[in-house]
C-alpha positions as CSV (number, residue, x, y, z in Angstrom):
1,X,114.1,96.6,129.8
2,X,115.2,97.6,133.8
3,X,114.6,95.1,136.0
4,X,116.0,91.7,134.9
5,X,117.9,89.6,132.0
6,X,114.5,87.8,131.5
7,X,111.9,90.5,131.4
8,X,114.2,92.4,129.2
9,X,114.3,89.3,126.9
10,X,110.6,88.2,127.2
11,X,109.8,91.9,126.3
12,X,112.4,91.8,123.6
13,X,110.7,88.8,121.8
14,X,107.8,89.9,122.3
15,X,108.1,93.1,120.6
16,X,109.7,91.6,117.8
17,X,107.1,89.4,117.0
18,X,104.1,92.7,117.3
19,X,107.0,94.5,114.9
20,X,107.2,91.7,112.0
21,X,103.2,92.0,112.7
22,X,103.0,95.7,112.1
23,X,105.6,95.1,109.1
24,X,102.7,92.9,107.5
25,X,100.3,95.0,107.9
26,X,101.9,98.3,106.2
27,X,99.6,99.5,103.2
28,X,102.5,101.1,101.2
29,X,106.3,101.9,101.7
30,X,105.8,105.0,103.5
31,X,104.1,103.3,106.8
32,X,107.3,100.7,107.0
33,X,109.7,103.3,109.0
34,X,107.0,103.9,111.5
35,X,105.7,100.0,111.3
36,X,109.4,99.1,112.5
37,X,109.3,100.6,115.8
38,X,108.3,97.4,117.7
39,X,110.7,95.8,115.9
40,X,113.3,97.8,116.4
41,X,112.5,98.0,120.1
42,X,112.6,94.2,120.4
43,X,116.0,94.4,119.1
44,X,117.2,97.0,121.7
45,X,115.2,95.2,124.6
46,X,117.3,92.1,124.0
47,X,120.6,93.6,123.7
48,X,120.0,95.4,127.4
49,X,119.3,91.6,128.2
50,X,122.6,91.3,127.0
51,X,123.5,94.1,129.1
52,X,121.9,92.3,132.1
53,X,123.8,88.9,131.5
54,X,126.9,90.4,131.7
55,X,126.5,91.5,135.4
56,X,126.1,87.7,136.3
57,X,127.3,85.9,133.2
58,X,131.8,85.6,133.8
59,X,132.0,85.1,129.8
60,X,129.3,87.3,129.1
61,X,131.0,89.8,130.9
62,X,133.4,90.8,128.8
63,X,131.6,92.0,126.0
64,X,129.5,94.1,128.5
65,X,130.7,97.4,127.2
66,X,129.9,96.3,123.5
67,X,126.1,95.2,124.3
68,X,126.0,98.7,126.5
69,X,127.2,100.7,123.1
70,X,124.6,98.7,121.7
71,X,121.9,99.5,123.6
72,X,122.7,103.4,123.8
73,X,122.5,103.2,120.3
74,X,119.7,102.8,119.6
75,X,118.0,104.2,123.0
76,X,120.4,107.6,122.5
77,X,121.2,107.9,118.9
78,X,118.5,106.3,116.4
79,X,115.1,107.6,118.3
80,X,115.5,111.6,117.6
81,X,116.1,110.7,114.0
82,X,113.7,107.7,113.5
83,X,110.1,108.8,115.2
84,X,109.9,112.4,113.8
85,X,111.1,111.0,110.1
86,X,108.8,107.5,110.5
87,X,105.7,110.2,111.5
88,X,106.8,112.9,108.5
89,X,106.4,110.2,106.2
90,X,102.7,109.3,106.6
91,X,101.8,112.4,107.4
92,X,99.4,114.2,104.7
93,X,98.4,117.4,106.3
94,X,100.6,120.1,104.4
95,X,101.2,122.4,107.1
96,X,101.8,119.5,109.9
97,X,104.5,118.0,107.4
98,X,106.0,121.2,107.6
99,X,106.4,121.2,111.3
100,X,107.5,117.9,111.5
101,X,110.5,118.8,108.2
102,X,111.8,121.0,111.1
103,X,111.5,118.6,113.8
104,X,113.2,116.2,111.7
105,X,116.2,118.5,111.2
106,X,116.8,119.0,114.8
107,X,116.3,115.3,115.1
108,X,118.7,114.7,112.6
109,X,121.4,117.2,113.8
110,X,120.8,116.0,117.6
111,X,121.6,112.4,116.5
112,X,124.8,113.2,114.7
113,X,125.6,114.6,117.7
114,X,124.8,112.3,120.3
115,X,126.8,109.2,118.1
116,X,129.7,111.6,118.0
117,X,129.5,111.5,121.6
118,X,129.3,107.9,121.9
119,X,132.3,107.3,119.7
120,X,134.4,109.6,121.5
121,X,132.8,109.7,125.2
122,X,133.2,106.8,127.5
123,X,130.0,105.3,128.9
124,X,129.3,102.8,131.4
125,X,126.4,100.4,132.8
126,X,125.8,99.7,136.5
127,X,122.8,97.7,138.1
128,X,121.6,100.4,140.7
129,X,118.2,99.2,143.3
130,X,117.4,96.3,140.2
131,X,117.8,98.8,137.3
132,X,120.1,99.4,135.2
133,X,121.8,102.8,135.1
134,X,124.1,103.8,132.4
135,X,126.8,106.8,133.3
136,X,127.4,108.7,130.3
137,X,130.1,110.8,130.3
138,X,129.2,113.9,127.3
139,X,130.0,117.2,127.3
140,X,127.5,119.1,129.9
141,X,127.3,122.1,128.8
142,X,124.9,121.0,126.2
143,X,122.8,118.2,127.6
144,X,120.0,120.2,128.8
145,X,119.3,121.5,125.0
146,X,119.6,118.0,124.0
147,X,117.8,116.4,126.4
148,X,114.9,118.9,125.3
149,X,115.4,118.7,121.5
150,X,115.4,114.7,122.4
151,X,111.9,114.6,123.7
152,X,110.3,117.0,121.1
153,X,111.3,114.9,118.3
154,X,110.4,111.7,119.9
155,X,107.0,113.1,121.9
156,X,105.9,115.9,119.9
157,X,106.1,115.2,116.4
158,X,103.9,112.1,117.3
159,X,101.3,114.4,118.7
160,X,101.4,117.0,116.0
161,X,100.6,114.2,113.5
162,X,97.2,114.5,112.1
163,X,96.1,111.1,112.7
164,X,94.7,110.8,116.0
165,X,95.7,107.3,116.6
166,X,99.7,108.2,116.4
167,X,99.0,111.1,118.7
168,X,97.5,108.7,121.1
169,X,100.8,106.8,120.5
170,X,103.0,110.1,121.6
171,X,100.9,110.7,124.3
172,X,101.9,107.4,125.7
173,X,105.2,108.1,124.9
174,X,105.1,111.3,127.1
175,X,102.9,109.4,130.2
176,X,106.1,106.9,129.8
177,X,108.3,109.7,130.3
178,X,106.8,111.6,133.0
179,X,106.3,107.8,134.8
180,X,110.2,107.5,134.4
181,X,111.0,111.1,135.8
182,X,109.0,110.8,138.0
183,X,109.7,107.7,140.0
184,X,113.2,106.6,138.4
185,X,114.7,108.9,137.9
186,X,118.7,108.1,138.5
187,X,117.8,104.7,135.7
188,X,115.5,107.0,133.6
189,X,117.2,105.8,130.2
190,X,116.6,102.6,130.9
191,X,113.2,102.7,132.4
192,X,111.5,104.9,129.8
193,X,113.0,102.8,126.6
194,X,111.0,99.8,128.8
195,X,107.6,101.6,129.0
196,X,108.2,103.5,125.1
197,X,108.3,99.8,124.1
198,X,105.2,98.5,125.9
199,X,103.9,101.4,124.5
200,X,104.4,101.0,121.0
201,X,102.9,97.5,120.6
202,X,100.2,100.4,119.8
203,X,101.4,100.8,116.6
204,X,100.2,97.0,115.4
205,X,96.6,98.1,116.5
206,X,97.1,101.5,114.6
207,X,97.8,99.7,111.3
208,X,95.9,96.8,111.4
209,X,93.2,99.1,112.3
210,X,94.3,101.3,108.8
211,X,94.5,98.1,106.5
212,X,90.7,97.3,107.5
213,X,89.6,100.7,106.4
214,X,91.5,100.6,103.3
215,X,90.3,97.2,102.9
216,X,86.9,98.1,103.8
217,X,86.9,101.0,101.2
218,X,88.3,98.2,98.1
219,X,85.1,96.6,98.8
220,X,82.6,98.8,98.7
């Protein structure tokens, strides 16, 4: 989260509890990807806590850079390849699937990318007007095509989904970008993972919401 150790860690547990949650409620083994986003969101929430501690925490400091690795992670690295391959999955319209197969390549490729960068690129956190801004030092030539391969794998290929409940869950995702560009810009990284995680405590309505038509259906 961006603006303290404890909301970043009250959001963190929270999300993990909505993510075991969604876990339990996944009909078969193709919803489990996309059923682990809150989860894995909790995770990432607590280790910017981490991130936080270390600013005011002398023996937390020194494992600041770790916890920021951490948190890039999963915030630069695991998203382009997770969302479009956790939506391909449960997706059952033929010629959407084929859209997303593409948009999973690119998120794929963009990913390997991006933790090549991290290994070899130095990166740093700074608290900047009570957020938290990470400076990450990759090549510049490419971020622009990145940054825009970045937010059609993790926007769009929610919205192309045929299931209008996950699009409602990417267009959240894009209102929490815009909200981010918008009005934090210089902390944007951190910001929008915050307001992506609020948003996917979604996905526990979506499939709980699933499980009671299936359910609904075995009992007719």
């Amino acid at each position: 989260m961006c603006f303290s150790a404890s909301a970043s860690f009250i959001a963190g547990i929270g999300l993990t509890g909505v993510g075991v949650m969604s876990l339990k409620k996944t009909s078969n083994k193709n919803q489990t990807m996309f059923a682990s986003i809150p989860l894995i969101f909790g995770i990432q929430q607590l280790t910017e806590g981490m991130v936080w501690l270390s600013f005011s925490n002398v023996d937390i400091m020194v494992y600041r850079e770790m916890f920021t690795y951490g948190f890039l992670f999963f915030a630069e690295t695991l998203w382009p390849f997770w969302v479009p391959v956790s939506v391909l999955l449960i997706e059952k319209n033929p010629f959407r699937k084929k859209i997303l197969t593409y948009i999973t390549i690119a998120g794929s490729a963009l990913s390997a990318y991006l933790l090549y960068c991290l290994c070899l690129f130095k990166v740093e956190a700074q608290v900047c007007s009570h957020h938290i801004f990470y400076d990450l030092d990759f090549p510049k030539g490419v971020s622009i095509y990145g940054a825009i391969i970045y937010y059609l794998t993790t926007v769009l290929a929610p919205i192309i989904s045929s299931n209008r409940k996950v699009q409602w869950f990417g267009f959240g995702v894009l209102i929490a970008y815009i909200l981010a560009r918008v009005f934090f810009e210089y902390s944007r990284i951190s910001v929008w993972c915050f307001f992506a995680a609020i948003v996917s405590v979604w996905i526990l309505y979506l499939l709980n919401d699933e499980k009671n038509k299936q359910l609904a259906l075995i009992n007719k």
